[in-house]
N, C-alpha and C positions, 0 to 999 in steps of 0.2 A: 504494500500500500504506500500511496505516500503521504511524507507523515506532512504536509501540508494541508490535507483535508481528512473532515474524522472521516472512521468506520463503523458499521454498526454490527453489534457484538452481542450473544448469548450470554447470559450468565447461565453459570452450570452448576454453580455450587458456592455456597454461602456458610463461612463457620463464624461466629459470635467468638469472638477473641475478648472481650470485659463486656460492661454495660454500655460505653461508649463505643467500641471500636467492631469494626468485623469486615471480614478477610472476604472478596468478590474473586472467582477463577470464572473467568470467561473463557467461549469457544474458540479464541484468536490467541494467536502467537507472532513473537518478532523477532528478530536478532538484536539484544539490546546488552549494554554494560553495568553491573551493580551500581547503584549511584544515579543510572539516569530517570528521567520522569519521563511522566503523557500527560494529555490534554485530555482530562475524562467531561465530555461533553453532555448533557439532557437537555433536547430542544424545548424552548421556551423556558428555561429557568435557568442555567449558566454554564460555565466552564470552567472549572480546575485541575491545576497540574497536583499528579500525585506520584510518589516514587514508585518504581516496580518492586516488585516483590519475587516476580517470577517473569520472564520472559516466554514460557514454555511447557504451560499454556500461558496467555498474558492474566497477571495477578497481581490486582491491591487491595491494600489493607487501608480504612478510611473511617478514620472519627468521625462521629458524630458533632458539628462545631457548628454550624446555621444552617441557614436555608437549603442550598446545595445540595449539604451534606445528607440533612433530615430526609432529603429529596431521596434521595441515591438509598437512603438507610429503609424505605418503605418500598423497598421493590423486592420480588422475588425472583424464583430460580425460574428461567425463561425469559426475563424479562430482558429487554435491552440496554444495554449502554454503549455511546460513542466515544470513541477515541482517538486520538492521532497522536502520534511520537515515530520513535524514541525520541530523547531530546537532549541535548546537554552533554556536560563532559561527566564520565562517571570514574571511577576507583579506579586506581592503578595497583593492579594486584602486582608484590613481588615475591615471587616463589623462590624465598630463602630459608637458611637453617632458620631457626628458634620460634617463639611461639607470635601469630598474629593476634592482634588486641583489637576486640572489637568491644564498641563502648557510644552502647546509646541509651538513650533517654529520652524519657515517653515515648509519643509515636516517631521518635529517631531511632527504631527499632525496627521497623520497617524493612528499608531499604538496606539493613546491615543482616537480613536474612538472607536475602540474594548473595551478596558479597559471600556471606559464610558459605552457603552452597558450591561456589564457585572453587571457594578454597579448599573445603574441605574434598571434592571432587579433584582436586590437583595434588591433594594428600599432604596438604600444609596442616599444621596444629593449629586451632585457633581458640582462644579463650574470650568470652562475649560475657561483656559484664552490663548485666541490664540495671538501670536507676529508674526508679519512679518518686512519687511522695509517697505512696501508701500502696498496700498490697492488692486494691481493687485497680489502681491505675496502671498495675505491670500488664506488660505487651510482650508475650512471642516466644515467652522464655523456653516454653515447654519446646518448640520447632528450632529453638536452635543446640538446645540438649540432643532432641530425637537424629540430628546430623552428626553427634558423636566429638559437637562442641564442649570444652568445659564450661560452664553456663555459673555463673556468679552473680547472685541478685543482689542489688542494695536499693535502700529504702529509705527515708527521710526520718519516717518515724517508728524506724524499727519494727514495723507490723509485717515483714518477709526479711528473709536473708539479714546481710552486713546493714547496722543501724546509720548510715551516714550516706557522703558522695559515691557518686557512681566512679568520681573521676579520685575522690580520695584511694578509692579500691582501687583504679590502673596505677596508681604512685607506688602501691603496697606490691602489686603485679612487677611493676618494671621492675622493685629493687629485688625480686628472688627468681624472677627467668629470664632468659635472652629473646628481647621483643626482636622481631624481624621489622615489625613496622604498624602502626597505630593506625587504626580509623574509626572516626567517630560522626555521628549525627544525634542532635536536639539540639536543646535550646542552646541560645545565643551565650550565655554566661559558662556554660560547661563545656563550648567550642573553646572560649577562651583560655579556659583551665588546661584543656586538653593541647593546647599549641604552648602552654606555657610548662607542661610535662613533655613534652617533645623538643622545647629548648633545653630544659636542663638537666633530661637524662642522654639530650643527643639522639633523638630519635626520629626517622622518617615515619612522618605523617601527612596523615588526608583527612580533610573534614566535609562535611556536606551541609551546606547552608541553606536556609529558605527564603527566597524571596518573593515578594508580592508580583505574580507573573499575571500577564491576563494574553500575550501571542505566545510564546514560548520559543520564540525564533530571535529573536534580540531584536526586536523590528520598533517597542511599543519604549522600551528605556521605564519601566515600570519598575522592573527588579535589580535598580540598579544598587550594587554593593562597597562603595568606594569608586575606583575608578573601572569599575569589571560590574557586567550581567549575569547575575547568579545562573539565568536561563541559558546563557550562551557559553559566558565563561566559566561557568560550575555546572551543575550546584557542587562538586568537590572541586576543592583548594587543596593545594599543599599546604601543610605548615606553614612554610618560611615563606611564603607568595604575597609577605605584606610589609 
């Protein structure tokens, strides 16, 4: 297809991942990178980019957040949704010794299933440390264990797993294994934790940022991040890329 106009897609199957969140496998497929999005489109009501989850079959995972969302959250298996992608720059896997660090938070847990998939299929090690606030808000944990991930949860308020940061646990990670290299997606504050443990343990990193996209082609300057298009030039950064 091209990803300049959507398509219209089956859904095949619907899993409830929390109260808010739940995972869409549609009849479509594409050749896409861990890290990039699509333009999930419902005529007459809007358009949002969301990360892949899966390329094969095509698969996202999508909060419950407004309108859109609520929209997209009251359909069932059969029903349609459009789409157009891939989009963007995604992970750069590198297939070295020691362990991959994956580290997200809320729904930046996402797009770092894909990634694990990818690696664990290349026969990398990866350790996936999920953060939320609270134990009703964790996301995915159980799919990226089922991959044969070590899967490490933390929590804000001690109600699952390690009582603290997501990013306090990768501090405690890099000082007892040899990270091969970092990636991480959520929120904006734990990006920054996360590039400031990749300065000063010396580590290559990537992060996946969000921005407010409505073309997803770098065309509209919507999502723009400094002097880069998260749509065009990301959504993953390098570390050092600032």
């Amino acid at each position: 297809m091209s990803g300049d106009l959507p398509s219209a897609a089956r859904i095949i199957s619907i899993a409830e991942e929390n109260t808010r969140v739940k995972t869409f496998v549609l009849d479509a497929e594409t050749q896409a990178q861990p890290g990039q999005f699509a333009m999930v489109w419902l005529p007459g009501v809007d358009e949002k980019p969301f990360s892949l989850v899966d390329d094969h079959p095509l698969t996202f995972t999508i909060a419950r957040v407004g309108l859109f969302t609520r929209q997209v959250h009251a359909l069932h298996v059969g029903d349609r949704l459009w789409w157009r992608g891939p989009f963007g720059r995604g992970f750069e896997i590198r297939e070295t010794d020691g362990v991959h660090l994956l580290i997200g938070g809320g729904y930046g847990a996402a797009p770092l299933v894909f990634l694990a998939r990818r690696l664990r299929a290349a026969g990398q090690r990866v350790v996936a440390i999920i953060g939320a606030k609270t134990k009703t808000e964790l996301l995915l944990e159980t799919r990226f264990a089922a991959m044969g991930c070590t899967v490490i949860v933390a929590t804000e308020d001690g109600s699952a797993g390690v009582r603290g940061l997501a990013t306090d646990v990768a501090w405690n990670v890099a000082q007892q294994e040899t990270v091969a290299a970092v990636y991480a997606c959520g929120p904006e504050g734990m990006l920054s934790a996360v590039e400031l443990l990749c300065t000063g343990r010396h580590l290559p990193g990537q992060v996946s940022r969000e921005g407010y996209m409505r073309c997803g082609l770098g065309v509209c300057g919507s999502c723009h991040y400094g002097p880069w298009l998260v749509c065009r030039d990301g959504p993953v950064f390098a570390t050092n890329s600032e």
